[in-house]
C-alpha positions in Angstrom: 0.0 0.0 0.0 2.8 2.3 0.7 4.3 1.8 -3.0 0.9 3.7 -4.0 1.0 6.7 -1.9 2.9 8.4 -4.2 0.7 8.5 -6.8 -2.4 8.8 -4.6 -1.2 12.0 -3.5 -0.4 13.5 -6.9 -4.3 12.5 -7.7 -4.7 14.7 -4.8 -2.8 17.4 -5.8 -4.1 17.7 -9.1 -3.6 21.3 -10.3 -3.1 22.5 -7.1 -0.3 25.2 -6.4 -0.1 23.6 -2.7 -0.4 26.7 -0.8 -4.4 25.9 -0.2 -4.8 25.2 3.6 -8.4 23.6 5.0 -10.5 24.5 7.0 -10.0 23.4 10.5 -6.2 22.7 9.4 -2.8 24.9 10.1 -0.8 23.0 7.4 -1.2 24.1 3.6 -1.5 21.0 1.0 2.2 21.5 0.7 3.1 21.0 4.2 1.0 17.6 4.2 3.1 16.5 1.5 6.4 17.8 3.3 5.7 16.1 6.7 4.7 12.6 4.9 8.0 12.9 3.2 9.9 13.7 6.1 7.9 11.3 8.9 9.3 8.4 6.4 12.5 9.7 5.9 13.1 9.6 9.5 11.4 6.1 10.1 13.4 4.4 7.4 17.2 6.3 8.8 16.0 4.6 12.5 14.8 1.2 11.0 18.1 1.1 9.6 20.0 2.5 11.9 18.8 -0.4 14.3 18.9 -3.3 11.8 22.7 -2.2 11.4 23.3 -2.4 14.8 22.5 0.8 16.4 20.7 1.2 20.2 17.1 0.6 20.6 16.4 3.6 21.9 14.2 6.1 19.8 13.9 10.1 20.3 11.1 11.5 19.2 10.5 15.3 17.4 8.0 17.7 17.2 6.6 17.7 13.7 5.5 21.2 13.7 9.5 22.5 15.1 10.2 20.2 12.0 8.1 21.8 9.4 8.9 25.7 10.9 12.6 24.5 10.2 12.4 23.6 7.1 10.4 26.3 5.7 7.7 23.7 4.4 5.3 26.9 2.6 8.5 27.9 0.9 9.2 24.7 -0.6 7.2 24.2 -4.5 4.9 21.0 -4.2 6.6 19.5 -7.2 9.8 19.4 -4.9 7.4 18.2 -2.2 5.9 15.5 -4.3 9.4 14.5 -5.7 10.5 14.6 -2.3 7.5 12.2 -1.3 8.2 9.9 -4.3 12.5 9.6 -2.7 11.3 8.7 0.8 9.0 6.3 0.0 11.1 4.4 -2.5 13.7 4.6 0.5 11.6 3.7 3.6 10.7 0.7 1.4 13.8 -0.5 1.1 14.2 0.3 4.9 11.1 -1.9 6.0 12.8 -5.2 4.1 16.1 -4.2 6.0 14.1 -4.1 9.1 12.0 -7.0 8.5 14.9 -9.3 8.0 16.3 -8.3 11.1 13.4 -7.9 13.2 13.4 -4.3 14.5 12.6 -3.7 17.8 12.3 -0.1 19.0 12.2 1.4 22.9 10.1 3.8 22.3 9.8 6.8 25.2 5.9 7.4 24.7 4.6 3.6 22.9 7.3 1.6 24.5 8.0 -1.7 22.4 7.5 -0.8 19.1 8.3 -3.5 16.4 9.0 -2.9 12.7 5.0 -3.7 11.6 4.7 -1.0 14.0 6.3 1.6 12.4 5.3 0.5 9.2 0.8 0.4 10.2 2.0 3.9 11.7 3.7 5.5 8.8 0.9 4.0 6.5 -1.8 5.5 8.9 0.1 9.2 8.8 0.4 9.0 5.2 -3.5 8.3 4.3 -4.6 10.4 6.8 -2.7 13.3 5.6 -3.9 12.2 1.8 -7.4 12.5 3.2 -6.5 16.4 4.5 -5.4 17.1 1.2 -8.1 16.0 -0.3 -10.4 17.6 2.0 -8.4 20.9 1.8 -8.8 20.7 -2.1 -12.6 19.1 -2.7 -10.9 16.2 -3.8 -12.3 13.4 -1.6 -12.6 10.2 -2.2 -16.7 8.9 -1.9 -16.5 6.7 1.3 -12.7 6.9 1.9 -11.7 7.4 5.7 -8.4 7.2 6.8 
């Protein structure tokens, strides 16, 4: 399912110039797409990081510090969604790493937290995000509920 996000959120996108933010929301379209990116990109560096033999321990980060940091409004959503497209393609490659080695994460706030938990996690983040874009832009899918 992950292999498809990608794609699901260029449907999203459509037209859009990104900088559209919902109602309800703080994030524009482009910042959905930034965080996605980056939430993976940090999942797969930790899965591997453990899988190659580094500690257990995880820190976590505040995704809003993150996306001030980074300027996510600044950044054009075809960099986002080419962005998107990179981590995926690399958290993939991360889960297999992880799988074969069982990953096994301390985790300050979930405690134990296996690979299959990062990876129902990141899978959740990502549709439900898809879903804010698509409710930001009119876009949604009938019956489709993250």
């Amino acid at each position: 399912m992950m292999a498809g996000v990608p794609a699901r959120f260029r449907e999203a996108v459509g037209v859009s110039d990104g900088t559209s933010i919902g109602a309800g929301l703080t994030w524009s379209v482009t910042a959905y797409v930034c965080h996605v990116a980056d939430n993976l990109r940090i999942s797969a560096e930790r899965l591997v990081g453990v899988a190659r033999g580094g500690g257990r321990q995880i820190a976590v980060y505040d995704q809003d510090d993150l996306a001030e940091v980074r300027h996510y409004d600044a950044v054009a959503i075809q960099g986002a969604l080419w962005s998107l497209d990179r981590a995926v393609a690399d958290w993939l490659t991360a889960i297999d790493v992880a799988r074969a080695a069982e990953v096994v994460f301390d985790h300050p706030e979930r405690g134990r937290y296996t690979w299959a938990d990062v990876a129902l996690s990141n899978l959740h983040d990502a549709l439900h995000h898809e879903f804010d874009v698509r409710r930001t832009l009119g876009t949604a899918v009938q019956g489709h509920r993250p």
